[in-house]
N, CA, C and O of each residue as an XYZ file, in Angstrom:
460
protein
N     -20.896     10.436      1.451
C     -21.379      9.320      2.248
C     -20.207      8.696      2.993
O     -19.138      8.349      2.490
N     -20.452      8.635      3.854
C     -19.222      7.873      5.142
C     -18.718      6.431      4.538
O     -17.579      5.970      4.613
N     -19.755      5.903      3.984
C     -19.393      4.483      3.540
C     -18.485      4.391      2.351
O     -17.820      3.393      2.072
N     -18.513      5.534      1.660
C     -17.416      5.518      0.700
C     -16.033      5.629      1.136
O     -15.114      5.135      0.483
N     -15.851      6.304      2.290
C     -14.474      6.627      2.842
C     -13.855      5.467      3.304
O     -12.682      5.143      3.121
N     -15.198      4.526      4.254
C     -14.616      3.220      4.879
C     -13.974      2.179      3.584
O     -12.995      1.441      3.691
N     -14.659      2.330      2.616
C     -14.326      1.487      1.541
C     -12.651      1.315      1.180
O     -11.872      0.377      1.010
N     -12.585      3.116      1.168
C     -11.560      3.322      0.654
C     -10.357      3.175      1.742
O      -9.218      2.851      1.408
N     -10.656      3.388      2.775
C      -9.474      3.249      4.128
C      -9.395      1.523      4.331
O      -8.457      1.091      5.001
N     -10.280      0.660      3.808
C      -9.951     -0.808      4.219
C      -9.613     -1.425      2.650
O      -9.320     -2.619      2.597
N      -9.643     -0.741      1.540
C      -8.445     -0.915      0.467
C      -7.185     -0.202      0.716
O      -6.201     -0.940      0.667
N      -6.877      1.409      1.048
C      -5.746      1.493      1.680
C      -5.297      0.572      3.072
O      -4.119      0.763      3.374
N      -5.817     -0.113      3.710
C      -5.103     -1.134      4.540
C      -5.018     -2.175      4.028
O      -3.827     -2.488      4.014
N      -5.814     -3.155      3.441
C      -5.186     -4.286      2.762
C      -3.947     -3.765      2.180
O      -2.905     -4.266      2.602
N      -3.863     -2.786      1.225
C      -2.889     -3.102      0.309
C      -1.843     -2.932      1.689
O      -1.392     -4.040      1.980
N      -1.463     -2.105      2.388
C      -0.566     -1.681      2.989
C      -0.067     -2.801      4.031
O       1.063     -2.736      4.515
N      -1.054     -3.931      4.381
C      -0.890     -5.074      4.944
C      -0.269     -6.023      4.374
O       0.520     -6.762      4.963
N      -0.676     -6.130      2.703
C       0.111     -7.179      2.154
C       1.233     -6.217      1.724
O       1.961     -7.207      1.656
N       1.895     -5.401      1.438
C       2.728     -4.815      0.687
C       3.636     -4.950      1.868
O       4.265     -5.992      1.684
N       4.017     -4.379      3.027
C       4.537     -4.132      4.179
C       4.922     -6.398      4.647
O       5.849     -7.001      5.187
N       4.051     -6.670      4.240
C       4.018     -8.129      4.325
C       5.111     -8.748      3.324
O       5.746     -9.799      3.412
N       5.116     -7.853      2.449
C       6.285     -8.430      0.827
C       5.538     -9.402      0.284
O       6.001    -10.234     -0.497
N       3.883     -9.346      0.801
C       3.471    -10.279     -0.286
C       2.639     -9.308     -1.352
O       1.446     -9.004     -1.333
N       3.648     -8.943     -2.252
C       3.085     -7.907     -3.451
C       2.172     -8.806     -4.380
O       1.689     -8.024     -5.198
N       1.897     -9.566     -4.532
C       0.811    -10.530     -5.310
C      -0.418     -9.806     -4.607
O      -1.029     -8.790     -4.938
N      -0.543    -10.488     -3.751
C      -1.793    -10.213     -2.388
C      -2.171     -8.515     -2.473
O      -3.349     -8.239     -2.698
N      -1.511     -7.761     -2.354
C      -0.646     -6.359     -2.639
C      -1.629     -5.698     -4.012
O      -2.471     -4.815     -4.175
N      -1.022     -6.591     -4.715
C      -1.709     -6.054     -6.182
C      -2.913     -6.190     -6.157
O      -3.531     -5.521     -6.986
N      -3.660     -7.028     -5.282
C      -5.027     -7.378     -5.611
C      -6.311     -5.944     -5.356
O      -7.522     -5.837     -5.552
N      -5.289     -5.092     -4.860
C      -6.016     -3.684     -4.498
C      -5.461     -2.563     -5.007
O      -5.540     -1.492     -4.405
N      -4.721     -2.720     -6.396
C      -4.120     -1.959     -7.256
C      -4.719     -1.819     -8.724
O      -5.217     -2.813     -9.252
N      -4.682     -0.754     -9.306
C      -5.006     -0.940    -10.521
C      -3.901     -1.740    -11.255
O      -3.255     -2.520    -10.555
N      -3.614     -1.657    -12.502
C      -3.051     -2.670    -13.794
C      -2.023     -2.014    -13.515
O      -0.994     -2.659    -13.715
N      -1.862     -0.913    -13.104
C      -0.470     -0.021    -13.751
C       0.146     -0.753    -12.420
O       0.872     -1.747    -12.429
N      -0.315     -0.026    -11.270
C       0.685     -0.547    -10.101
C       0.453     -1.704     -9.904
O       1.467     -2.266     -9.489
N      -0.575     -2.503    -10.015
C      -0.144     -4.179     -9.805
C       0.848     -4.482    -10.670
O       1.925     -4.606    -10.087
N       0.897     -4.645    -11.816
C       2.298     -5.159    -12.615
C       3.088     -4.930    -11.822
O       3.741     -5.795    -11.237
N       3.202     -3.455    -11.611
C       4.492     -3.372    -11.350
C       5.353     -3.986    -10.105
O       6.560     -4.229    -10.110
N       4.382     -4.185     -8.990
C       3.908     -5.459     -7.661
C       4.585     -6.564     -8.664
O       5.798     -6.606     -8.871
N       3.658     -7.429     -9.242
C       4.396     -8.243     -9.681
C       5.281     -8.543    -10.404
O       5.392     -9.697    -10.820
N       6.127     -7.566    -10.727
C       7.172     -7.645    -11.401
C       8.494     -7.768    -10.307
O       9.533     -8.426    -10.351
N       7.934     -6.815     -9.316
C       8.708     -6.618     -8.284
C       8.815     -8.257     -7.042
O       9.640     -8.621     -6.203
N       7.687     -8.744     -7.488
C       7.514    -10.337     -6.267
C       8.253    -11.308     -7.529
O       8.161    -12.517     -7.315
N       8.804    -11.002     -8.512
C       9.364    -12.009     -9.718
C      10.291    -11.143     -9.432
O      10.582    -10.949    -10.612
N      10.999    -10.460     -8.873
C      12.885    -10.196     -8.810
C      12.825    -10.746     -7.807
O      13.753    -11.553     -7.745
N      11.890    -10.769     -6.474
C      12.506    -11.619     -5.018
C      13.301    -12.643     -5.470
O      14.475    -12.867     -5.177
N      12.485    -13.318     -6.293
C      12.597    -14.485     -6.333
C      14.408    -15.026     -7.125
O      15.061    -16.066     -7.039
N      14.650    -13.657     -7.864
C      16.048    -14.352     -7.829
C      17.232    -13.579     -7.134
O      18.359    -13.420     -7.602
N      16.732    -13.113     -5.871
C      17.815    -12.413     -4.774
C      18.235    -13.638     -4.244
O      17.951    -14.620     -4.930
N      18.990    -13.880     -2.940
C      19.783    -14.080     -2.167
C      18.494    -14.880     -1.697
O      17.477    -14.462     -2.251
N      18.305    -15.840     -0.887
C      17.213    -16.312     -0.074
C      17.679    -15.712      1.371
O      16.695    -15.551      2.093
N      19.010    -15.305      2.043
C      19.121    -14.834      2.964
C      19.255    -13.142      3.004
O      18.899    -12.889      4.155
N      19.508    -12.140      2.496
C      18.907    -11.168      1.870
C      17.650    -10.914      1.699
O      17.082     -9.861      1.990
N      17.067    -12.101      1.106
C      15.280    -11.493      1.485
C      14.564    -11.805      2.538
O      13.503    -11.221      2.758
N      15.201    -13.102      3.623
C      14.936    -13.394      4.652
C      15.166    -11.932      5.809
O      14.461    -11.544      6.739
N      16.176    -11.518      5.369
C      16.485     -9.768      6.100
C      15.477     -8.629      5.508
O      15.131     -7.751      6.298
N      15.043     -8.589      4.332
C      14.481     -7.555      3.999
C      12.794     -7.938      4.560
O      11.972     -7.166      5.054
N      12.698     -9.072      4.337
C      11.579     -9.671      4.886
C      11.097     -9.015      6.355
O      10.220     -8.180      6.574
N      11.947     -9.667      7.224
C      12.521     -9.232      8.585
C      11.727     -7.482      9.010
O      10.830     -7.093      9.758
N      12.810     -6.764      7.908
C      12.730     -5.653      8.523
C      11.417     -4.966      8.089
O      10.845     -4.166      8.829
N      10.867     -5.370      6.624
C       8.853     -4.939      6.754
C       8.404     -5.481      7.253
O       7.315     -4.934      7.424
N       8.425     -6.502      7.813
C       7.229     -7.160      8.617
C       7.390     -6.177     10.262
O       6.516     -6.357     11.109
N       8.343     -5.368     10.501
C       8.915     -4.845     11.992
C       8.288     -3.339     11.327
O       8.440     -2.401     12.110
N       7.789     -3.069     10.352
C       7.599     -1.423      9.631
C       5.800     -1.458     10.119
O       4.939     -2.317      9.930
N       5.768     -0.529     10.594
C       3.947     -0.388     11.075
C       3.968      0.683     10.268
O       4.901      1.451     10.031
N       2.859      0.674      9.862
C       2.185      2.319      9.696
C       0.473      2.750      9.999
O      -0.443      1.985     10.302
N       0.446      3.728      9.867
C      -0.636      4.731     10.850
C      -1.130      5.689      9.094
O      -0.535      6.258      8.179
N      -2.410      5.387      9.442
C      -3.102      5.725      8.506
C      -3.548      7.041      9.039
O      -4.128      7.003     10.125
N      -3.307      8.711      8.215
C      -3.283      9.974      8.737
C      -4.344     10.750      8.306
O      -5.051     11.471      9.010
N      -4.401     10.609      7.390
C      -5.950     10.858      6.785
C      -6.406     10.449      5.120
O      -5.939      9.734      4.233
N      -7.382     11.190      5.254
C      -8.365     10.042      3.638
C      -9.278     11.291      3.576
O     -10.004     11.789      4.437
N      -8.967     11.716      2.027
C      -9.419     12.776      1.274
C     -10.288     12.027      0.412
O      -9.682     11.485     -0.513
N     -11.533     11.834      0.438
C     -12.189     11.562     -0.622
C     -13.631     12.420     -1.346
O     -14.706     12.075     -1.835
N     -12.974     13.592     -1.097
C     -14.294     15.044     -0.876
C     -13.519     15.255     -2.045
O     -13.857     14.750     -3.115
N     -12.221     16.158     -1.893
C     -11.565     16.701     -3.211
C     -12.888     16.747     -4.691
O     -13.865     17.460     -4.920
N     -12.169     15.474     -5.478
C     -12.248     15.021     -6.723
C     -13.420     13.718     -6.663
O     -13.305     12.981     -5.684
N     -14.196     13.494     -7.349
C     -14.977     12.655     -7.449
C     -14.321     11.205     -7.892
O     -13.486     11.113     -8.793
N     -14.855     10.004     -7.074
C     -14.021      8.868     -7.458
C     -12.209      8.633     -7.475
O     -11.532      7.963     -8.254
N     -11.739      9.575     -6.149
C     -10.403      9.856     -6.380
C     -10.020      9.935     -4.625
O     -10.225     10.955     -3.967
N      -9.478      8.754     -4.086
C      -9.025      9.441     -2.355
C      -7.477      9.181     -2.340
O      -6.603      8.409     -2.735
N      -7.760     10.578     -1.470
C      -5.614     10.122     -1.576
C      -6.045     10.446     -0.063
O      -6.833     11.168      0.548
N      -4.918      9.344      0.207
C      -4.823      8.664      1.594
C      -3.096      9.462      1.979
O      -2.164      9.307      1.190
N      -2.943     10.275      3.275
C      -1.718     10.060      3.646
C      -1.340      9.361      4.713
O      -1.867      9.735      5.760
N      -0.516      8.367      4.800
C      -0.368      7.598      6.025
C       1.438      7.681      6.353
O       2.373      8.077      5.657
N       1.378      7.189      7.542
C       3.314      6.934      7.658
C       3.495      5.681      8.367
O       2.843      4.952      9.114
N       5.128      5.743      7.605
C       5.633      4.186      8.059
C       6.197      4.780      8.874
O       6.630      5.932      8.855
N       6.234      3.622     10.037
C       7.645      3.521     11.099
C       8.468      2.374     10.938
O       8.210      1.190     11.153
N       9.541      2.942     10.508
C      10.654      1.628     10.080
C      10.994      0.852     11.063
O      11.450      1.639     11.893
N      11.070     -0.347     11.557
C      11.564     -1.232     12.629
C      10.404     -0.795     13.482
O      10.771     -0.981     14.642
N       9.368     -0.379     13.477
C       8.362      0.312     14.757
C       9.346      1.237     15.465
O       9.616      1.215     16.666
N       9.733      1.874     14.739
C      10.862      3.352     15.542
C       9.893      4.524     15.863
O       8.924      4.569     15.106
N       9.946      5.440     16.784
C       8.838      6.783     17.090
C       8.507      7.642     15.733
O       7.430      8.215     15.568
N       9.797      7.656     14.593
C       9.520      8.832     13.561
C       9.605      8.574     12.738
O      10.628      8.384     12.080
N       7.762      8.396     12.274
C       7.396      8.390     11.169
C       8.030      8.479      9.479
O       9.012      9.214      9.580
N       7.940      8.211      8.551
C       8.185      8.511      7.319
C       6.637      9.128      6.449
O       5.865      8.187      6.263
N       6.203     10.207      6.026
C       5.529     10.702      5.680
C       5.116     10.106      4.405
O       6.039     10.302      3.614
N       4.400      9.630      3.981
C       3.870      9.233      2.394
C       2.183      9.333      2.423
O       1.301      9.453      3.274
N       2.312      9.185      0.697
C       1.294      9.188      0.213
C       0.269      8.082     -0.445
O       1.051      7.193     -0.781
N      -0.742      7.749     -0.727
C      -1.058      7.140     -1.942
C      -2.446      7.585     -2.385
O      -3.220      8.127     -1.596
N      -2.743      7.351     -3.635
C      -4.056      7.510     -4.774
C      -4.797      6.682     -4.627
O      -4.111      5.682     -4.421
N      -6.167      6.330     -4.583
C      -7.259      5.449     -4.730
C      -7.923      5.952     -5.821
O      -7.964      7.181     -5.766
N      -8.479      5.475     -6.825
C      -9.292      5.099     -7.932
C     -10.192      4.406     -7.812
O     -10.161      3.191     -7.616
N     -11.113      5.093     -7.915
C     -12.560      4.430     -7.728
C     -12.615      3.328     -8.592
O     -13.828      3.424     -8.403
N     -12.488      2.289     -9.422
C     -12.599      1.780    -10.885
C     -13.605      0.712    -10.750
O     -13.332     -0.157     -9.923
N     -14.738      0.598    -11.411
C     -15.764     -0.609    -11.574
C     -15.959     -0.489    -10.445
O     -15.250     -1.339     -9.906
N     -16.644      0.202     -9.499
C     -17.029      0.477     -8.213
C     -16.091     -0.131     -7.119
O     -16.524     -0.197     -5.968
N     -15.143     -0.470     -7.337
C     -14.292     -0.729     -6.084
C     -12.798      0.228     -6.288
O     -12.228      0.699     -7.272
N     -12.540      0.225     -4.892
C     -11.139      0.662     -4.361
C     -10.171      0.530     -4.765
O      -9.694     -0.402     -4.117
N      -8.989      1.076     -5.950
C      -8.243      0.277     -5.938
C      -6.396      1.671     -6.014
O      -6.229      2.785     -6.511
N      -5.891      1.144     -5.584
C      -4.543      2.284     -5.586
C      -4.042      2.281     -6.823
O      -3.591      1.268     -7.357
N      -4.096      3.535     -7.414
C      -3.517      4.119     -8.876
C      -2.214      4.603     -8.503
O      -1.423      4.374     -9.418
N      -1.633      5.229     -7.444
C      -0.655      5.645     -7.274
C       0.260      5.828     -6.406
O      -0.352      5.720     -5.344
N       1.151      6.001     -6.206
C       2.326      5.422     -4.726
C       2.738      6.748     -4.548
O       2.069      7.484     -5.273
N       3.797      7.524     -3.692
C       4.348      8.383     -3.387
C       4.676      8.765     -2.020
O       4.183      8.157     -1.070
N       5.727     10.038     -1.824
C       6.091      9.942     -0.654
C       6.131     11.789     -0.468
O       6.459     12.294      0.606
């Protein structure tokens, strides 16, 4: 069904909106347990960097686009892996990655990261 795919391509964009955003809270909210923790474990070290250091790292994801390449959700039942790419600073060439969707309690949520 088509509507399952949309599901899953507008949980792979939230997350990739807030994550790319550095707001990994927001981020986690479309992750399972495993990778949200780990989101928030990761938005609890910002917090004791440099405030100008993260004002730069800040900087340079919010300038990172990415392009969503395709969405496998035929494979495996309850399982889409999405490949999309970043462009660092909005530069022409791509960075190739991956991620997992998990169907869980009928919603969308990313089980897994990769590149």
């Amino acid at each position: 069904c088509a509507c399952t795919g949309n599901k899953a391509e507008q949980a792979a964009e939230g997350f990739l909106k807030s994550y790319l955003n550095m707001d990994y809270d927001a981020a986690a909210e479309f992750c399972n347990d495993n990778v949200g923790s780990s989101l928030r474990a990761a938005s609890e070290n910002l917090q004791t960097l440099d405030t100008a250091l993260v004002a730069r790292i800040k900087e340079t994801a919010a300038s990172t686009v990415y392009k969503i390449v395709s969405i496998d959700n035929e494979t495996e039942k309850d399982k889409a892996y999405v490949s999309y790419q970043l462009f660092p600073m909005g530069g022409e060439h791509g960075q190739d990655m991956t991620m997992t969707l998990t169907k869980e309690g009928g919603k969308w949520l990313v089980s897994a990261l990769g590149n």
